[in-house]
TILUM-222506 format. One record per residue (C-alpha): x, y, z; residue in one letter. Coordinates in steps of 0.02 Angstrom, whole numbers, plus 32768, in hexadecimal, padded with zeros to 4 digits. Layout:
<pts>
XYZA...
</pts>
This chain:
<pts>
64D731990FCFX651D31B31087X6581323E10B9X661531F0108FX65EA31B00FE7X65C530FE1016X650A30B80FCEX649F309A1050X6421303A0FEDX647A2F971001X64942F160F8AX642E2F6A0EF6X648630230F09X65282FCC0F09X64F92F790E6DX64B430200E20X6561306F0E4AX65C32FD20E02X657C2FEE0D62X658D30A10D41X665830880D74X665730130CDEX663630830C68X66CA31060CA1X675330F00C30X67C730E90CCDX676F304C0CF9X676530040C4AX67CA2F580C8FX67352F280CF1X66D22EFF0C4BX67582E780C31X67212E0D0CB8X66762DBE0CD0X65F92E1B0D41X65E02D8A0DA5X666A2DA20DF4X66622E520E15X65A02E220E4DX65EF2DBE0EE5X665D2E4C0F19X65E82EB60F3BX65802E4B0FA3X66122E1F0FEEX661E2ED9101BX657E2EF0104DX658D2E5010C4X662D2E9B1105X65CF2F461125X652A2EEF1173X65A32E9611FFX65FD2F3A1227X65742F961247X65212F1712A8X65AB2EFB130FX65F42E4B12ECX668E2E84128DX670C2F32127BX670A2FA811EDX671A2F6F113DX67D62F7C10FAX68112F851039X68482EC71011X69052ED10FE2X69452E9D0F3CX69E12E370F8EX696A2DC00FFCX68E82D360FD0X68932D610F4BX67E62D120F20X67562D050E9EX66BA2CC10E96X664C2C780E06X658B2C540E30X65412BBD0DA7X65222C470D2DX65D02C810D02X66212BB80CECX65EA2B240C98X66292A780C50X66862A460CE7X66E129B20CA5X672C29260D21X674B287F0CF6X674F27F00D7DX680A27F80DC6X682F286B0D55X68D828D60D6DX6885296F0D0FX67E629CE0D0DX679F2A510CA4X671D2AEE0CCBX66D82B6C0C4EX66D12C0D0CA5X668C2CA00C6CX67022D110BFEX67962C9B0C1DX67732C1C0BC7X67962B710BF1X67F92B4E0C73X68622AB40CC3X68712A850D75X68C92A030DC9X683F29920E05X6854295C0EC1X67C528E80ECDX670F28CD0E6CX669229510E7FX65EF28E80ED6X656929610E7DX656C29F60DFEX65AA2A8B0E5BX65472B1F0E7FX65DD2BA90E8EX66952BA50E91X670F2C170EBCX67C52C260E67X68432C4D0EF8X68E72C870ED8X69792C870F70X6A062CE30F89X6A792C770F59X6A372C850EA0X69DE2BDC0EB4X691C2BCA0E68X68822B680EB1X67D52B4E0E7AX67682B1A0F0FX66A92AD50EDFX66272AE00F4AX65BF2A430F33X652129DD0F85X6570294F0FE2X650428CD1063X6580289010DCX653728041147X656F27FF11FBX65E727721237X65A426D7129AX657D271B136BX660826DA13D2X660926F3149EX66AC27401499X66EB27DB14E9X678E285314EAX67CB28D81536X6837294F14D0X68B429CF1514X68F52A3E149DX69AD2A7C14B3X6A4C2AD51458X6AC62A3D149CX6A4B29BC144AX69D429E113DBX694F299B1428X695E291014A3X68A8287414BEX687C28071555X67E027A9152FX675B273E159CX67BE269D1577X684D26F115C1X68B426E41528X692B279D1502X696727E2146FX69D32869144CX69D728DD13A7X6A77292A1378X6A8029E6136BX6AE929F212B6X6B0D2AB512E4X6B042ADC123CX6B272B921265X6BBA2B7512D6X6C1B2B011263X6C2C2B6B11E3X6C442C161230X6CFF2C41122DX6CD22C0F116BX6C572C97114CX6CBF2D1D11C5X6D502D001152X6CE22D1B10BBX6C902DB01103X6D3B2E06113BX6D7D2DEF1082X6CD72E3D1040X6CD92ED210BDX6D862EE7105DX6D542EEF0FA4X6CF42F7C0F51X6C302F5F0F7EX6BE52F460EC3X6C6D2F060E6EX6C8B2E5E0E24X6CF72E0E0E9CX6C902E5C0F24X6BDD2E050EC9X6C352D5E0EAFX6C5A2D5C0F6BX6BAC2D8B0F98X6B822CFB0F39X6BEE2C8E0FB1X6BA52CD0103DX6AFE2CB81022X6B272C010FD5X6B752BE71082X6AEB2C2A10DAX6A702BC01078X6AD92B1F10A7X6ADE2B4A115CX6A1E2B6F114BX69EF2AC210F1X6A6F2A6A116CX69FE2AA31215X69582A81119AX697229E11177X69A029C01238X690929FD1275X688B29A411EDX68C6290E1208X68BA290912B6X682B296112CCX67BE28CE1252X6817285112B6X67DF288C134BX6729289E131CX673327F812C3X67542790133CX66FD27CD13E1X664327EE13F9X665D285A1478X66E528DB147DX6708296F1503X677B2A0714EEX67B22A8C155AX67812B43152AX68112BB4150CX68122C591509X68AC2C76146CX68AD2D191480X68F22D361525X69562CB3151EX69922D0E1470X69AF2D9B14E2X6A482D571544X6AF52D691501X6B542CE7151AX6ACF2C5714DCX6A7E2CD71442X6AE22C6513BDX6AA52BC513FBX6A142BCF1428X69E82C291372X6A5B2BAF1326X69DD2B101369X69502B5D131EX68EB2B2513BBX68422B86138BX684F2B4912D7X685D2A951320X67BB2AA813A2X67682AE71309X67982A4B1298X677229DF1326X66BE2A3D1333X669C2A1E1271X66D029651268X664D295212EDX65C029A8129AX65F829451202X65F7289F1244X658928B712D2X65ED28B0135FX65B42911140EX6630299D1439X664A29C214E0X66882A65151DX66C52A8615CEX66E02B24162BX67832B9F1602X678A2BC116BCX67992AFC16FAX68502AD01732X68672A4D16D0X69242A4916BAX694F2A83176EX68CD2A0517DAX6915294F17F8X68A028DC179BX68C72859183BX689528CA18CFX685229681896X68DE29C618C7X69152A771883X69C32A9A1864X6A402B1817FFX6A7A2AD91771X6AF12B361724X6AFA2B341654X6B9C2ABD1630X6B712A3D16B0X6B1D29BD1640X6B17292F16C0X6AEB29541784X6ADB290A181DX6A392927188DX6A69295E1948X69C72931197BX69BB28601956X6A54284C1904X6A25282C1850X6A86285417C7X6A2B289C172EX6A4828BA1675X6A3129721675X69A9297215C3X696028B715F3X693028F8169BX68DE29871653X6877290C15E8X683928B31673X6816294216C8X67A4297B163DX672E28DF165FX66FE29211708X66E229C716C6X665D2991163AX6610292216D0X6644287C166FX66D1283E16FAX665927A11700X6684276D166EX674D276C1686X672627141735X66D5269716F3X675226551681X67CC26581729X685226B616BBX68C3273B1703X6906277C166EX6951282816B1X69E727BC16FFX6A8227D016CEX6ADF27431667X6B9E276E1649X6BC9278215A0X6C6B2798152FX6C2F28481503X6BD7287515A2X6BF8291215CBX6C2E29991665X6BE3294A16F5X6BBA29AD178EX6B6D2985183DX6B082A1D1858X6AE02A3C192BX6B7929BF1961X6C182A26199AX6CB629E7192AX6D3D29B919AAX
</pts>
């Protein structure tokens, strides 16, 4: 034992001290689960404790009973997992529980090796499989995009063919937050711990879980859509954290979920084997005119400006697509298609419009 009673044998001293706290009558309730379970928590520990000390991660904290709560199951503690084709229900046998149903969200493609039963805030239970799955990659194509990331859009694509699209931001967050400030302020008002004050909880974290499942789904979809269709695909480094830093954009910048969409955009790749192209934090893309290489100051709310230097108006996000072609040294590409998709085309819902260098008489 360390000097502050923590086991530094690893794995197997945890394991040694696990077992003697089972048979203290103060600790009798851990006999009524399986020791699977209990197994995986430790190594969780000692995973937690390994990354600390090697210096990828900060301390170790006690996991709170009000958050996410997990549990995992290695193949030794379930069996019998039963799933019909199409089926709306399945059933698992765990380990001192019995058998147990689950709503079935698709067809397990081989017998899985683990699982892990998740239950959210909101009260609402999972069971997530971990199975062998070989995904074959999609057809080659000769197609490449740009993607800027963004808090007005959610992400905004000029490809080679000089085709643009733009993905909605649904601001999941945003939409619904005089909602949960009028839930908190009538919670801060009840008695903490008492029923009324447990049954708003409960709409709380069903809010927050709707406003989390809102941005989710956002960012899945386009982030396979964006893999699927484009062989080639080049995003901008951001540094989140900085940007997290300044006041007046903290909520909507956390609100777009940008890292968590770079991230899903890095996966589909992998998955579907797609090249992923990553350009430098420090290249101007937004502020350089995509025409004549210009660099200007753009403020924040002008979505639309004018260059002073040739004249060209630009779409504030497409321009900062095109932009990113030059940095990842594939401008050739765009060129050759003859496209200048960074113009501006007036819309019904265009936008503040700005000419940035050009005096306003």
């Amino acid at each position: 034992m360390s000097s502050k009673g923590f086991p530094t044998g690893g794995y197997q001293a945890l394991s040694a001290v696990l077992t003697q706290v089972k048979h203290d009558p103060d600790y009798a309730f851990l006999n009524e689960v399986s020791c699977v379970p209990l197994q995986q928590e430790v190594r969780r520990v000692e995973a937690a404790y390994k990354r600390f000390f090697g210096g990828e991660g900060g301390k170790p904290k006690y996991h709170g009973r009000h958050g996410s709560q997990s549990v995992e199951y290695t193949r030794s503690a379930f069996r019998n997992v039963e799933q019909a084709v199409n089926a709306r229900w399945g059933f698992v046998t765990l380990a001192k529980l019995g058998r147990t149903r689950f709503r079935s969200s698709r067809t397990l493609p081989s017998d899985p090796s683990s699982l892990t039963v998740i239950r959210d805030p909101d009260g609402t239970w999972h069971v997530s499989f971990v199975v062998k799955e070989k995904i074959e990659p999609l057809s080659a194509n000769n197609r490449i995009a740009a993607v800027d990331v963004g808090c007005r859009r959610l992400a905004s694509m000029v490809t080679s063919d000089g085709s643009r699209l733009l993905f909605d931001n649904p601001k999941a967050y945003a939409t619904r937050e005089r909602r949960l400030a009028r839930l908190q302020a009538k919670q801060a008002r009840m008695m903490k711990g008492s029923d009324k004050w447990v049954r708003c909880q409960h709409r709380i974290s069903s809010l927050h879980a709707r406003i989390r499942h809102t941005r989710m789904d956002a960012i899945a979809k386009t982030a396979s859509l964006i893999a699927r269709e484009n062989q080639t695909v080049i995003v901008e480094t951001l540094d989140v954290k900085s940007m997290l830093a300044n006041g007046p954009a903290r909520k909507p910048v956390a609100d777009a979920a940008m890292s968590m969409l770079l991230r899903l955009i890095g996966e589909q790749c992998d998955k579907h084997g797609r090249t992923l192209v990553k350009t430098s934090a420090d290249y101007p893309s937004t502020r350089r005119c995509s025409n004549c290489g210009r660099l200007a100051d753009i403020p924040l709310n002008i979505t639309v400006w004018q260059c002073a230097e040739c004249g060209v108006i630009l779409d504030r996000d497409f321009n900062a697509c095109v932009n990113l072609f030059d940095a990842a040294g594939l401008a050739e590409s765009l060129n050759a298609q003859d496209a200048s998709p960074a113009r501006w085309e007036p819309t019904e819902h265009s936008g503040k419009t700005g000419c940035v260098g050009i005096p306003v008489l």
